[in-house]
N, C-alpha and C positions, 0 to 999 in steps of 0.2 A: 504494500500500500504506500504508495507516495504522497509525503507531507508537504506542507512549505515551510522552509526556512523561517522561524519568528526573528532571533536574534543569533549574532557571532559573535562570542567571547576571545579576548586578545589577552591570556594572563601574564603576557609580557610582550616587553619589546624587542626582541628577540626573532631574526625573519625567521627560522624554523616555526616559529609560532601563530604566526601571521601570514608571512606570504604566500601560502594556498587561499585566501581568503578568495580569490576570484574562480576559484573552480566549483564554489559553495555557493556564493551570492553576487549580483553585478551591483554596479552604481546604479542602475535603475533600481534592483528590489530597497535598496537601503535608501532612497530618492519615495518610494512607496509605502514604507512604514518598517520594513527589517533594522532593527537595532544593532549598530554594530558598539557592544561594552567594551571600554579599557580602563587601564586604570590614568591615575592624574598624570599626565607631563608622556603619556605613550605616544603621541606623534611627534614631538621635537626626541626623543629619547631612538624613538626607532631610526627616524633619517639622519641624528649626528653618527648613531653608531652601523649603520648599515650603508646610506647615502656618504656623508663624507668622510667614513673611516670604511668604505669599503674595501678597498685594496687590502687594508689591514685585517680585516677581519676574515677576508677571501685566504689571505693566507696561513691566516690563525685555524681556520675549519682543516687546511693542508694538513697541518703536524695537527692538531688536535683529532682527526679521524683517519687520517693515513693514507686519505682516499688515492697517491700516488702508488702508492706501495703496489705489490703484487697480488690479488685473493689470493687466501689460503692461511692455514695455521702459521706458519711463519712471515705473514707479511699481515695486507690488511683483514679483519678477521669482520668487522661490523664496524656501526659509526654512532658507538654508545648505547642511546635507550633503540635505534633501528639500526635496519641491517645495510642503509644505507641514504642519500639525500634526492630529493628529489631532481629532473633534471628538466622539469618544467618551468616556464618563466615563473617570476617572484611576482606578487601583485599586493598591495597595500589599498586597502577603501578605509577610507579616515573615520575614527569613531564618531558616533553621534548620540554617544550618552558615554562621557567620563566621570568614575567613581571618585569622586574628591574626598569623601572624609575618609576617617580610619576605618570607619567601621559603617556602611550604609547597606541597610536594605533594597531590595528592589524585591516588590509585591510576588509576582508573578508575572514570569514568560509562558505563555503557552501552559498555565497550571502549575509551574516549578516554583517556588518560593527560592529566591537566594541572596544570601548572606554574601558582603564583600568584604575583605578584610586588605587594606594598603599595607605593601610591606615593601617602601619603596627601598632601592639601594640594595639588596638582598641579593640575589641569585643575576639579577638585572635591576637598570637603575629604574624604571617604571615598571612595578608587579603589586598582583594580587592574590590572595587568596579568596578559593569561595566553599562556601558550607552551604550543603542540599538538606536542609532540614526535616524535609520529607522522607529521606531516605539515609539520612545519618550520615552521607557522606562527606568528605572531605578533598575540594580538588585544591594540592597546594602547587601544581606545576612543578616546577626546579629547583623548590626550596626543599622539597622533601629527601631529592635525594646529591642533592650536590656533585653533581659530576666532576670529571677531570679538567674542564675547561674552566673552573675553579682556580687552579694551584696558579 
């Protein structure tokens, strides 16, 4: 059964985290009512660290996932939490509901109650957590589990 899209959540600035956003939603549905969530300061945070620190960062993903390397046990093996990065264009649609306090509600999307919790500076300089209180769970993105592009 096919739904539509209510809203897209960006738990950071981070293009792994965002930049499929265009295979999900266009600037027309989010021009028609789809919400796109982030947290405070996500679009200056995504384009210094992605737009003019891209070279940089294009080569930081090099050694941080090895993707030169050879497959295999002795070379590259995966590219952390996947097995590898997408080789589709990156795409960015700007949020149109940013979470500013620490701690802010939002009713419900589509029936979901959630909880946002700012946890700027953290894992990335723009992030959040959110709490599904329906269902007890917890999304904390990259602060849960700290990876190697940490050290």
């Amino acid at each position: 059964m096919k739904r539509p899209v209510k809203a897209v959540i960006y738990t950071h600035s981070h293009i792994d985290h965002y930049g499929g956003v265009g295979g999900v939603v266009s600037q027309a549905d989010v021009d028609t009512g789809v919400k796109i969530i982030a947290p405070d300061g996500f679009l200056d945070a995504a384009i210094s660290e992605n737009i003019f620190a891209g070279n940089a960062m294009g080569r930081r993903a090099l050694y941080q996932y090895g993707s030169l390397l050879e497959k295999g046990p002795r070379g590259q093996v995966d590219s952390g939490l996947g097995k590898g990065k997408s080789n589709g264009a990156a795409t960015l649609i700007a949020p149109n509901v940013e979470i500013k306090q620490s701690l802010e509600k939002i009713d419900t999307i589509d029936g979901i109650e959630m909880w946002f919790q700012l946890a700027l500076d953290t894992e990335a300089p723009a992030e959040m957590l959110i709490w599904f209180p329906q269902f007890k769970a917890l999304c904390a993105a990259e602060d849960m589990n700290h990876l190697n592009h940490n050290l």
